[in-house]
Structures are given as C-alpha cells and as structure tokens.
C-alpha positions as CSV (number, residue, x, y, z in Angstrom):
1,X,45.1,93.5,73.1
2,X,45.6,89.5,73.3
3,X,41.7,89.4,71.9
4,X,42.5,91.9,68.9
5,X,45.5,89.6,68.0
6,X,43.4,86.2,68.3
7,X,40.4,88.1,65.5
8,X,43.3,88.9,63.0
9,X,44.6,85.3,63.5
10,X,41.4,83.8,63.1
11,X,40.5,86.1,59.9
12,X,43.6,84.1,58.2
13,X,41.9,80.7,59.1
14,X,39.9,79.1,56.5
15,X,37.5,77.5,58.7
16,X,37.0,77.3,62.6
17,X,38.6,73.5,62.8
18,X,42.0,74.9,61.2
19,X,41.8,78.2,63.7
20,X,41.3,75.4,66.4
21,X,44.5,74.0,65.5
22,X,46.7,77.5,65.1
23,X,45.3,78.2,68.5
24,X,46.4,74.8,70.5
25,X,49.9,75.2,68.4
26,X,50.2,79.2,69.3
27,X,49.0,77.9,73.2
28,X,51.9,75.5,72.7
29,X,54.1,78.0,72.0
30,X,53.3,80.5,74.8
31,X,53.5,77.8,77.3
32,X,57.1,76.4,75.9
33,X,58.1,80.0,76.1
34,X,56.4,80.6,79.7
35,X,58.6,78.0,81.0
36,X,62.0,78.4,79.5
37,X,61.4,82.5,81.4
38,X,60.5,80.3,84.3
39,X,64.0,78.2,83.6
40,X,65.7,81.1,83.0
41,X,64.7,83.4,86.5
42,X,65.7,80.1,88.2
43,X,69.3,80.2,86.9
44,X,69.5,83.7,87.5
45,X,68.2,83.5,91.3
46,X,70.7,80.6,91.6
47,X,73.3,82.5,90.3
48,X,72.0,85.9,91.9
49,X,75.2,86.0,94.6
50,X,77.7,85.8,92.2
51,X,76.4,87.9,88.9
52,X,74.9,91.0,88.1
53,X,74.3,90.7,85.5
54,X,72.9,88.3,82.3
55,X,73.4,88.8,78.7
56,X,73.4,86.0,76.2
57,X,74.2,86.5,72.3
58,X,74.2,85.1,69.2
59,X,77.3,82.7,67.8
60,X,79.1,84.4,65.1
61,X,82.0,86.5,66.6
62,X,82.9,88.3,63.2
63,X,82.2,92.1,63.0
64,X,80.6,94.2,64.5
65,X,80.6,91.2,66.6
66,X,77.8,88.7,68.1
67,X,73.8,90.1,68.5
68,X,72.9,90.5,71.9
69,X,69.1,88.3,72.5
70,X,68.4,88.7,75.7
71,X,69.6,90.8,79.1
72,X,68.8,90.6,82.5
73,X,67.3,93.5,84.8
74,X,70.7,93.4,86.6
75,X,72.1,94.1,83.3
76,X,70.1,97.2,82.8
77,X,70.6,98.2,86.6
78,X,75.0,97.5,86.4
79,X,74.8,99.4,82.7
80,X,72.4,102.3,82.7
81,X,71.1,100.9,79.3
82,X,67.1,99.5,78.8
83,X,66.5,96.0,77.3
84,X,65.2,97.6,74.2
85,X,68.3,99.6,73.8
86,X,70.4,96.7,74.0
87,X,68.6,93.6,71.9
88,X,70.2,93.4,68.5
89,X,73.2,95.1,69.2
90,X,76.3,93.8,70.7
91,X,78.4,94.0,73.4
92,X,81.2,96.1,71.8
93,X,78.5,99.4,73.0
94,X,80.3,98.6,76.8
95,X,83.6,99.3,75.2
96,X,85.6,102.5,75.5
97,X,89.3,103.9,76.0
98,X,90.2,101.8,78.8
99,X,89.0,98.4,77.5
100,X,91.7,96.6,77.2
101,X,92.2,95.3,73.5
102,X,94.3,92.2,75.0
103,X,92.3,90.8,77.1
104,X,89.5,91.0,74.0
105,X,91.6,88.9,71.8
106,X,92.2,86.7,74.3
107,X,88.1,86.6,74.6
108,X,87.8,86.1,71.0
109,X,90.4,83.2,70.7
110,X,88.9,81.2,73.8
111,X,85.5,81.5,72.0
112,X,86.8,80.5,68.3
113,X,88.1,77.5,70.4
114,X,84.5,77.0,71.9
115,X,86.3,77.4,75.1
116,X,84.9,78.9,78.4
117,X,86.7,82.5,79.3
118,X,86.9,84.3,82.3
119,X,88.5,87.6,82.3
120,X,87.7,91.2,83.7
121,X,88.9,94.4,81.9
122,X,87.2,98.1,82.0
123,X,83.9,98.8,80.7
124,X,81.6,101.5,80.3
125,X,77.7,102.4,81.2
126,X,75.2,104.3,79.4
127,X,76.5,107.2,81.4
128,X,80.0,106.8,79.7
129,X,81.1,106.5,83.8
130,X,83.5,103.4,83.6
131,X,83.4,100.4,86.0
132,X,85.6,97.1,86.5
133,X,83.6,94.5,84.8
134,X,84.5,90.5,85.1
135,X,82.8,88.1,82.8
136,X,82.3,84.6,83.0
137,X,81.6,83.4,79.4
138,X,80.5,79.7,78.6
139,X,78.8,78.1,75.0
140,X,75.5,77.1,75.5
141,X,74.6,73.9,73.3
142,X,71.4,72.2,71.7
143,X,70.7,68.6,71.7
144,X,73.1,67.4,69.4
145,X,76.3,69.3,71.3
146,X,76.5,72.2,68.8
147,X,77.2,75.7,70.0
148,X,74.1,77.9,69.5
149,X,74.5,81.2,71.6
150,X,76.9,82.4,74.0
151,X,75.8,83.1,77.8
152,X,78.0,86.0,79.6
153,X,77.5,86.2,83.5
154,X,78.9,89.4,84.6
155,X,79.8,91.6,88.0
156,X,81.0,94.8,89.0
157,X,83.7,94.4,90.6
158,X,84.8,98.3,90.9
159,X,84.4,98.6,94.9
160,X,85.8,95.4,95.2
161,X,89.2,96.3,93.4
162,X,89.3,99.5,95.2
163,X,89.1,97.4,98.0
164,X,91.4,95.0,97.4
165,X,93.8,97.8,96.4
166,X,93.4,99.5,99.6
167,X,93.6,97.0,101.8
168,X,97.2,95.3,100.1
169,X,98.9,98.6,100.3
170,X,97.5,99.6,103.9
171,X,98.9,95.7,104.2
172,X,102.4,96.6,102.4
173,X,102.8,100.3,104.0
174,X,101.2,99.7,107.5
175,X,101.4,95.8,108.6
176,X,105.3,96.3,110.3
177,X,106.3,100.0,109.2
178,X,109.6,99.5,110.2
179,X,110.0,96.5,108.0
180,X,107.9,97.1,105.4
181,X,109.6,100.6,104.6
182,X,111.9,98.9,103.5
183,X,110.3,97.1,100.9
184,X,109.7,98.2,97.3
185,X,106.9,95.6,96.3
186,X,104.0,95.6,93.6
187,X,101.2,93.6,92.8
188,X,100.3,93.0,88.7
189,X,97.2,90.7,88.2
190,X,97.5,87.8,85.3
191,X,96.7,90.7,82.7
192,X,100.0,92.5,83.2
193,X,97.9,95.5,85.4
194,X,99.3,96.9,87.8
195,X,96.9,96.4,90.8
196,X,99.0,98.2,93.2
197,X,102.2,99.7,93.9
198,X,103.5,100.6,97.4
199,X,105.5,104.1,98.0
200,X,108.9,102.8,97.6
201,X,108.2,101.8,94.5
202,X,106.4,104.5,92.7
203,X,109.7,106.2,93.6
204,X,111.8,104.0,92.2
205,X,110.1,104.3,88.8
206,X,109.0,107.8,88.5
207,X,105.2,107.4,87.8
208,X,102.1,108.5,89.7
209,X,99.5,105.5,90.7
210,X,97.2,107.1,87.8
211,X,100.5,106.5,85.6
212,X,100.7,103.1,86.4
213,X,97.0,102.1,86.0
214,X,97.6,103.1,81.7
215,X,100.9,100.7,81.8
216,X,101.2,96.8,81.9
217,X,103.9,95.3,84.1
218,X,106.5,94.1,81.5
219,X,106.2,98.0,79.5
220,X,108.5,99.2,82.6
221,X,111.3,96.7,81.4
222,X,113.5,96.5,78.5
223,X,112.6,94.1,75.5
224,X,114.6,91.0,76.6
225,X,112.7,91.3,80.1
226,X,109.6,92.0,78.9
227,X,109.3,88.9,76.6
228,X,110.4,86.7,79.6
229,X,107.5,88.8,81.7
230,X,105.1,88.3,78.9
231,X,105.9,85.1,78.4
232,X,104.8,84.2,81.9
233,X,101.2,85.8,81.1
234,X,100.8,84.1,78.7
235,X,101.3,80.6,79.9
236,X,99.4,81.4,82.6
237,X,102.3,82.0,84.9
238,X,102.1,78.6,85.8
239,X,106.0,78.7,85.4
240,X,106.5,80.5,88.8
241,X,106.8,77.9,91.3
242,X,105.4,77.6,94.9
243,X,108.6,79.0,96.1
244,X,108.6,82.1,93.4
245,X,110.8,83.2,90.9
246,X,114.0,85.1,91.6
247,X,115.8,87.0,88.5
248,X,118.1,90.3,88.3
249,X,116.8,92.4,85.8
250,X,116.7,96.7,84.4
251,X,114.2,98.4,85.3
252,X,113.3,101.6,83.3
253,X,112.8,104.8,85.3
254,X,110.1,106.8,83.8
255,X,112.8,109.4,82.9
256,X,115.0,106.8,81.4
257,X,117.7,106.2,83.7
258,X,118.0,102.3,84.2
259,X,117.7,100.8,87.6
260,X,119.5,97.4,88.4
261,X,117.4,95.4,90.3
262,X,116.9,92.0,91.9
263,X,113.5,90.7,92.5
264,X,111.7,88.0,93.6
265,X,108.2,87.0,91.9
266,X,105.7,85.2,94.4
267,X,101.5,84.0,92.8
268,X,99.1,84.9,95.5
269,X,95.8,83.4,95.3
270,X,93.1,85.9,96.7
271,X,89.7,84.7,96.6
272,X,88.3,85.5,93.8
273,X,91.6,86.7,91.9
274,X,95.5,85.7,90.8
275,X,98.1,88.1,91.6
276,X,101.5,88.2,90.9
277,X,103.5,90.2,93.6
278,X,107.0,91.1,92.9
279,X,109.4,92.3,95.6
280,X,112.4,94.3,94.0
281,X,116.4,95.1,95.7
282,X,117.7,98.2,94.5
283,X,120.7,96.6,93.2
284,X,121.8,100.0,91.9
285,X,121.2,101.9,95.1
286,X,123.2,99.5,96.8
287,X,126.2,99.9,94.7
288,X,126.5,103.6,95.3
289,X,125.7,103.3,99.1
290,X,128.8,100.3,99.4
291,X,130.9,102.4,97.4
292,X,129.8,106.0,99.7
293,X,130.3,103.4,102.7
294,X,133.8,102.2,101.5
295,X,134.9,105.5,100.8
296,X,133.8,107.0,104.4
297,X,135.2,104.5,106.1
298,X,138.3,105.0,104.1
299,X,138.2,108.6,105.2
300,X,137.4,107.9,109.2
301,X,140.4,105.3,109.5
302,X,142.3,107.6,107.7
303,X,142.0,110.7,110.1
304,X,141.5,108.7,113.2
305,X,144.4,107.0,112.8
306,X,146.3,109.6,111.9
307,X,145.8,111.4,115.6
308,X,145.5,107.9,117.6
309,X,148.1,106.3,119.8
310,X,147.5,102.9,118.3
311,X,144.7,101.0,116.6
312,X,143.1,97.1,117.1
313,X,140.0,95.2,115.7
314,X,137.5,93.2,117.5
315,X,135.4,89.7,116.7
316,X,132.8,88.5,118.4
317,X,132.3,84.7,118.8
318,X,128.7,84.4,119.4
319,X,128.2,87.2,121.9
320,X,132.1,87.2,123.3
321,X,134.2,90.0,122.3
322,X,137.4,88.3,121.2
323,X,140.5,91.0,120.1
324,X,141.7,90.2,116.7
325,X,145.1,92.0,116.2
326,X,146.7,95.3,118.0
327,X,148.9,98.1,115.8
328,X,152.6,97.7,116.9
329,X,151.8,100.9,118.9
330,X,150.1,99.2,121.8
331,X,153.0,97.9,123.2
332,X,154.8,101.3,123.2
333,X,152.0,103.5,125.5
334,X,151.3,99.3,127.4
335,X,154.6,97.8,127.7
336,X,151.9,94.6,127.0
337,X,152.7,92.1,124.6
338,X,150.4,91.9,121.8
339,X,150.6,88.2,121.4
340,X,149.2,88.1,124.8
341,X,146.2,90.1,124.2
342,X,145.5,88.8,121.2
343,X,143.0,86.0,120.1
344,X,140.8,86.5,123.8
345,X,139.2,88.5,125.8
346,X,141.6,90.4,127.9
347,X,140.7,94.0,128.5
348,X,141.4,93.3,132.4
349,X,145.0,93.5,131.3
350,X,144.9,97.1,130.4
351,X,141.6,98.6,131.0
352,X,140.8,100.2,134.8
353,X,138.3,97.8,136.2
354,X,136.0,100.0,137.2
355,X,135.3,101.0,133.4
356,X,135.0,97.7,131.9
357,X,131.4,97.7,132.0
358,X,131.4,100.7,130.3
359,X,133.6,99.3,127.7
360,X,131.7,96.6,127.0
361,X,128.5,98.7,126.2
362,X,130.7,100.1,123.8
363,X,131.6,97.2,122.0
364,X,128.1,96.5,122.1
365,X,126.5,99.5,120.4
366,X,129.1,99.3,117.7
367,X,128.1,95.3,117.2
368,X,124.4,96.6,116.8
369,X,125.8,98.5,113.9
370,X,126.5,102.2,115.6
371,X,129.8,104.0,115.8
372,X,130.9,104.5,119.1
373,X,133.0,106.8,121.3
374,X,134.1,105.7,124.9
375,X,136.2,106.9,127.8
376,X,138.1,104.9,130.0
377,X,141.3,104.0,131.8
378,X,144.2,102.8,130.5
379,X,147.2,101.1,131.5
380,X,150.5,102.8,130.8
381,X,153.7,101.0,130.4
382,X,154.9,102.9,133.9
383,X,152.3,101.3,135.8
384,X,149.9,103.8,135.6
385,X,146.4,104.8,134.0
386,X,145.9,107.5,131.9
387,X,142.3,108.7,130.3
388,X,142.0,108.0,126.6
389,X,139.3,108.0,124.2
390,X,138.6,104.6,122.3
391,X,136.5,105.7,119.2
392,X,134.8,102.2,117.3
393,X,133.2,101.9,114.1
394,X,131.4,98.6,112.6
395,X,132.4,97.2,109.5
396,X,130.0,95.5,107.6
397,X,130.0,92.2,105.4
398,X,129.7,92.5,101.6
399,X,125.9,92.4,101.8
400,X,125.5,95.2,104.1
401,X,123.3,93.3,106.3
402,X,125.6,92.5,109.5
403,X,128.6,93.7,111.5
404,X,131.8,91.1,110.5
405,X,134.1,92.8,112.8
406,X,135.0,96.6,115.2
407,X,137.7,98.5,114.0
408,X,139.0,100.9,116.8
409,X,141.7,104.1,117.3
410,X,142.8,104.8,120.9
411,X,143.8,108.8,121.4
412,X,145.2,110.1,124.7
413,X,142.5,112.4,126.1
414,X,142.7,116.0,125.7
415,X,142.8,116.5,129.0
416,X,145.4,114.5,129.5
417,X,147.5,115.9,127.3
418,X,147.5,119.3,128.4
419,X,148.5,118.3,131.9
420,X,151.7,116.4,130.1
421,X,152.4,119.5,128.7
C-alpha cells in the first residue's frame, strides 16, 4: 500500500532529483510524527495510574463546541465509542440528562480564562449506561505561549463514589450506633451534590436517596439560605474555617412543612475529593419535645403531690446528694425541722438505716436521668418508722442534655394505711 502511494507521488514529480526531495521531506514528516506517538504513549504510561482516559481537542469553545483530534485506547475502552467515531466531533456526544449544566459553565468560563479545570459531573457511554466522570483539563501551548488545543485527562470514578458513599454512611450509621443515631448528618461535595445522607436525615426531609441525587444542597432551603449556601460554592467554600461554620437556618421538608434547624458545617478533605459535611439539630423537634416534657412534668407533680404527705428537691454537688428545700409538710409526719435538714446530706435523720443504701440508688438512677420509685423507712414525729413510698423524677436544664436537680413526693404506703384504718 506504502509502494502504491510512493508511484502516485512520484508521477507528480517532474524529475527524479525533485521526487528525491518530496521523499526526504515526506521521510521527515513520518519520523516527526513517529516520535511525537512515541512522546505521547510516554505521557500516557506516565499518567496511566491516574487517567483512563486521553482526549485532546481543538481551541474554539463556541458551538457545537471544540473538535475532538485525538483519543486514547482508554478512551475508547471507559466510553464504548471507536476512535473513528469520535475524531471531529466533540465532547458534548458524553452528555445526557444527568450532566450537570453547572458544572459545564463553570468548564467553559475556566477555559475562556485559559485556566486549568478540574471537575467531575455524570456522563454517558456509547451504551447510553451513565458513569461518574472527573476531568482534569489543562491548555496545551506552542512555542510562543499561545493556547493551541486543549488536553482532557479523564477517570471513572463510578465505583469509587459508590465506595466512598458506602463506606461514610456505614461510617455515620455503624461507627458508635448509639451515638451516631442520634445524628442527622449529610455530606454535599463542592458542586452542591448530595454525596450521601444518613437515615435521620432522609427522614427529616422527606426524600428517598434517588430523590436526593436529582437535588443540589442549597434547593432544600429557602431563598435567603440558599444564596448564603451558594455563595459558599461558589467561592470555593474557602469561607468555612478549620473549626466549621455554625448557623440556624429552615429547612424545607419535601412536603413543605418547614423545619428549624441548627447546624454546624465542617470541609473534609478525602483523598482525592472536598466534601462539605453538615450536621443538623432538630431545633423544631426540640421545641415540641420541651414543651411535651414541661407539660408532663406539670401533670406528674400535679397528681403526685396531690396524694403525697409532703414533697423536697435534691442537688448534687459533684456526686453528693445535698437536700435543697422540704414542703412545710415534713415537719408535720417528722416533728424534724426543715432548717436542719436542709442544705446537707442528712437522710440518717429520718430514713431507717438499714435502707439508706437503697435510697441512695434511688437518687442515683433519677441523677442518670430515670424516674424512680423507692421504699423505705421513715421516721414519724412519735418516734417511730412507718413505710412510705418516695417517688423521684429528674428535671432537666434548658438544653435537655443534663439533670439540674430531683424533685420528689413522699406518700404513706398502702399498706400502711390500711393498718391505720
């Protein structure tokens, strides 16, 4: 075939000096082009480990976009598509449903700038099956520093996401159960996707993890949030610091309702990848459960005290019980002065004591944050004990999060009072 080629171009020579010539420029040729392929399977065995896959196109960017010139075999493997298929058209053939337009104008501008871009958005193969495809796009120059053609080093990085994805939520729902229950957290990467959302919150916003995956991170807040959100996309969230972010913000439920919430924004750095995870309070929830709280502990003082013989609190000073105040009652059944009760720990003065140990587990429990019912002995003002039931409930600080003091109702046994009777 090389022979037929060489009689044609010697047919066009006027004489065999000026066919000499055409040969030892076409030689030239072939050998410059022999070792620019021999340059260019060296950069793409040194960057083998990294990319699948080579393309490199033509400068303009205008429509229907730049002319691809050359692919790789790993392009052809990662696409489905031939080189044939592919020279002279351009890359827009990987796009489909899924690509996100965004993350292409954000392409485009870095290019019009002449800048390097590195991004990753879905694509699609031959097949029309789609795959997770980060590109690593850099100007390639001549001599005199002027762009000539773009070079796009690419990787599927489908596995590798499901990985990821995997691995943080078996992290988030499985690393501590009992801790991380209680957690609502999500992970958005520094396109506003949602990489992963644990349990708690898919619950607290209504949507499926295939519902998520079509939404971006700031479209489950109201305006005024999601311009603060987007705004940190688009400066590169460089404006979280080291130690995060904390705002209060609404979150909308996919059915509408709104959800107070506070949340706290931390980057994480994985290897390869920049994640933004977001750990969000049920501010909402929290309300209603104070207010349930308030209004049952409103109700059990109200009917306990209503059948007790008198009432007290309790403090604890590190781990020492320490009796804050008595109801006017207790000196009636003790005959004992409350003043001298009062401010210390002094349950010998009216407690049997052969049941103060099991008084003091009481106390315990309800410190730990359980209500409580215990039996025991009591001193009467005539110098005897009579059985009584102490029943203790914690009440909680304004956060919810520990006991600030016991509140207790003392009733005479029934027992007790049926031998009275």
């Amino acid at each position: 075939m090389w022979s037929d080629k060489v009689i044609t171009l010697k047919k066009y020579c006027e004489d065999e000096e000026s066919f000499g010539k055409v040969k030892e420029i076409v030689e030239d040729l072939i050998e410059e082009r022999d070792e620019k392929e021999k340059r260019l399977r060296l950069l793409e065995s040194a960057i083998r480990s990294d990319y699948d896959s080579i393309i490199i196109t033509e400068l303009s960017l205008e429509k229907p976009g730049p002319k691809i010139v050359y692919v790789n075999d790993g392009f052809c493997k990662m696409t489905g598509y031939s080189k044939e298929e592919v020279i002279g058209k351009t890359p827009r053939i990987l796009q489909g449903p899924k690509t996100d337009p965004k993350v292409l104008e954000k392409l485009k501008k870095r290019l019009e700038e002449g800048r390097s871009f590195f991004g990753q958005t879905v694509n699609y193969k031959k097949d029309g099956s789609e795959f997770v495809n980060q590109w690593d796009i850099h100007p390639l120059k001549n001599k005199d520093g002027e762009i000539t053609h773009w070079v796009s080093y690419q990787h599927d990085i489908t596995e590798r996401k499901r990985a990821e994805e995997k691995l943080v939520d078996q992290k988030i729902e499985f690393d501590n159960l009992r801790k991380e229950s209680k957690r609502t957290v999500v992970d958005v990467d520094i396109q506003g996707n949602i990489v992963m959302a644990n349990k708690s919150f898919r619950e607290l916003v209504g949507y499926n993890k295939d519902e998520l995956k079509r939404v971006k991170a700031w479209d489950l807040f109201p305006d005024k949030y999601m311009r603060m959100l987007s705004g940190w996309f688009e400066s590169g969230i460089e404006e979280i610091g080291s130690e995060g972010e904390e705002f209060k913000s609404i979150l909308k439920h996919k059915s509408g309702v709104p959800i107070q919430v506070k949340a706290n924004a931390q980057i994480m750095d994985l290897q390869d990848q920049r994640l933004i995870r977001v750990e969000f309070e049920n501010i909402s929830l929290k309300k209603r459960v104070m207010d349930a709280l308030k209004k049952r502990n409103s109700n059990y003082v109200r009917v306990v005290e209503k059948a007790s013989e008198f009432t007290y609190t309790v403090d604890f000073e590190g781990n020492k019980p320490v009796f804050q105040s008595f109801s006017s009652e207790f000196f009636e059944v003790t005959g004992i002065p409350n003043d001298s009760v009062e401010g210390e720990w002094a349950a010998e003065k009216f407690i049997h004591e052969d049941d103060i140990n099991t008084y003091w587990s009481h106390l315990k429990k309800v410190q730990n944050g359980e209500s409580s019912t215990c039996k025991y002995r009591l001193l009467s003002k005539d110098g005897n004990y009579i059985e009584v039931l102490d029943y203790c409930k914690p009440q909680w600080d304004s956060q919810q999060e520990t006991v600030s003091n016991i509140r207790c109702a003392v009733s005479l046994d029934e027992a007790y009072k049926k031998t009275e009777a």
